[in-house]
C-alpha positions as CSV (number, residue, x, y, z in Angstrom):
1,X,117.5,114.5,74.9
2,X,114.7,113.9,77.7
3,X,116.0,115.0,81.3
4,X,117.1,112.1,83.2
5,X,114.7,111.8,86.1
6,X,115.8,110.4,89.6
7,X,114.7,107.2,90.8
8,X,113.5,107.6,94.8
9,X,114.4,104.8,96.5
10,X,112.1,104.4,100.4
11,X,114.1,102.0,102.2
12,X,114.8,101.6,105.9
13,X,117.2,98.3,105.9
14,X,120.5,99.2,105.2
15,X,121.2,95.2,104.2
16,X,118.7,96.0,101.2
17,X,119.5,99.5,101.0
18,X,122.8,99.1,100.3
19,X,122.4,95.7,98.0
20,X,119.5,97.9,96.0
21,X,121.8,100.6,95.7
22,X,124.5,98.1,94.1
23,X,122.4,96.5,91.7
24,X,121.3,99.9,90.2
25,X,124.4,101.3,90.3
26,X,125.8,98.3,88.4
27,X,123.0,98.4,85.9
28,X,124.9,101.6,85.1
29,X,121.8,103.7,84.8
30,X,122.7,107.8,84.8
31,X,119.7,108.4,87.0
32,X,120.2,109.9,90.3
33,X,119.2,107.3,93.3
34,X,117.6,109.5,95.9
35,X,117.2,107.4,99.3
36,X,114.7,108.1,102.0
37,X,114.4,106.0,104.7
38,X,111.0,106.4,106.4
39,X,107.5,106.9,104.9
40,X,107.1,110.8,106.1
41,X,110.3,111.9,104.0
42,X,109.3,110.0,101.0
43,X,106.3,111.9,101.6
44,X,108.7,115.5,101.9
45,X,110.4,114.6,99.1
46,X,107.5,114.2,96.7
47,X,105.9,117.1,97.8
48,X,108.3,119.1,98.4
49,X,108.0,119.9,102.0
50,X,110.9,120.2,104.9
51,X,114.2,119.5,103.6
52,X,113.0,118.7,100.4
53,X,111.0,121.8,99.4
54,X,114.3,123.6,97.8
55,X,114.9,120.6,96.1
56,X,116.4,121.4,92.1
57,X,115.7,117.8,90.6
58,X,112.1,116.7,88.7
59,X,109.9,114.4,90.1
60,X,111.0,111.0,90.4
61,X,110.7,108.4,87.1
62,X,109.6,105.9,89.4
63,X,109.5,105.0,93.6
64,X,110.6,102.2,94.5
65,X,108.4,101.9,97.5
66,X,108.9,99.6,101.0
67,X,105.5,98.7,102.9
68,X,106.8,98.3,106.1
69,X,108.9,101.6,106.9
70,X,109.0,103.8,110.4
71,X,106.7,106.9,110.5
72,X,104.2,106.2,107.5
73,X,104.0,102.7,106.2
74,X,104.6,102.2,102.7
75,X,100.6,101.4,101.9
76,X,100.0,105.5,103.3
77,X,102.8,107.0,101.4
78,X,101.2,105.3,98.1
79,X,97.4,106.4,98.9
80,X,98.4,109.7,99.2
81,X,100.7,109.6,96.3
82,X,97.6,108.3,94.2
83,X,95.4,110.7,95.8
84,X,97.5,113.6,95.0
85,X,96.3,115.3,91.6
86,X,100.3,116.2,91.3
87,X,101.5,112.8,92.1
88,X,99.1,110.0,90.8
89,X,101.0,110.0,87.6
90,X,104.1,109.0,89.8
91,X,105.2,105.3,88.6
92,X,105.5,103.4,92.3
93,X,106.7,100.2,92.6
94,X,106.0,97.9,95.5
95,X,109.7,96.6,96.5
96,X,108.5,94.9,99.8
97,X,109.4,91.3,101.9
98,X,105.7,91.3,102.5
99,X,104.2,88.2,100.8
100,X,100.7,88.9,102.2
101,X,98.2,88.6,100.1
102,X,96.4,92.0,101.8
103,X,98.8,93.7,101.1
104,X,99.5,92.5,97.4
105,X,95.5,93.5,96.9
106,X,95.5,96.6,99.2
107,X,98.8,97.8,97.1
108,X,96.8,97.1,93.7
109,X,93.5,98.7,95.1
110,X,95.6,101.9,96.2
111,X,97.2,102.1,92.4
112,X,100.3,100.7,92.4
113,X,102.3,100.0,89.0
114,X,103.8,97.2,90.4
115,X,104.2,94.9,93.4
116,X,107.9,93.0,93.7
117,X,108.2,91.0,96.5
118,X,112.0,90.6,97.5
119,X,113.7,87.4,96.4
120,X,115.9,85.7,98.7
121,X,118.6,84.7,97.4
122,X,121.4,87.4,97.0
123,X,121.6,87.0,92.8
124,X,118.1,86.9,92.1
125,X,117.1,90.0,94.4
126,X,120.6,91.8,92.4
127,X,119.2,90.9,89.1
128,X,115.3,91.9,90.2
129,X,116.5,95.4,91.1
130,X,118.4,95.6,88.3
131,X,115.4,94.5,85.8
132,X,113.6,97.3,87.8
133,X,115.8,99.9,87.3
134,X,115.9,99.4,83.6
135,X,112.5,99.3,82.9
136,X,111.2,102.1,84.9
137,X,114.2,104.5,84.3
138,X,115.1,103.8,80.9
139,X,111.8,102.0,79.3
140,X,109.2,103.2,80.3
141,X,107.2,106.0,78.8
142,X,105.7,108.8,81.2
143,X,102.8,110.6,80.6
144,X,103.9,114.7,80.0
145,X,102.9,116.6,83.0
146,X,100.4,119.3,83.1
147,X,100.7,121.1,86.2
148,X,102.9,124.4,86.9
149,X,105.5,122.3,88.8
């Protein structure tokens, strides 16, 4: 059986922190949630820096990324995930308010899997998370790694 990876979730409003954190829950995935609140300790995490570089759990199956966060905006966090020879292979998902169109295309142009833009309404942004959750931690196939980490 293929190790269940954790889902990162980079999320500074605890309103949609917390409803995120229902939906997946109730979507009863096993995956771990791990929840970062700023764009420098997403960064941490993946790399393994600070309080994250002792960290015993793989890579995440997917990120579910904010743009606007404090520290590093979500845009950064995913160039340098993309740029990242490690990383790039990193499923990130756009989970943003944001309905600019600049950042839709800037997100795309920077290699993002997939750009969600918050629904409003309580049941649709509960079912959206949910859909998400399922796809990217249960669905979809990674690539096998080939580094040493």
């Amino acid at each position: 059986m293929p190790e269940l990876k954790p889902i990162l979730l980079v999320e500074d409003n605890p309103k949609d922190l917390e409803l995120t954190l229902a939906a997946l829950e109730q979507s009863q995935l096993a995956n771990e949630v791990v929840v970062v609140r700023d764009g420098e300790e997403a960064l941490d995490f993946l790399s393994r820096r600070g309080s994250h570089q002792n960290r015993n759990t793989s890579d995440p199956a997917v990120v579910l990324l904010d743009i606007k966060l404090p520290k590093i905006d979500g845009l950064e966090v995913l160039e340098k995930v993309k740029a990242d020879p490690h990383l790039r292979r990193t499923p990130v998902v756009m989970l943003t308010s944001s309905r600019e169109e600049s950042d839709l295309i800037r997100s795309y142009e920077l290699g993002v899997n997939a750009f969600v833009v918050k629904p409003v309404g309580f049941r649709e942004f509960f079912d959206a998370i949910q859909d998400l959750g399922v796809f990217w931690a249960i669905l979809n196939e990674l690539p096998p790694r080939r580094d040493d980490r």
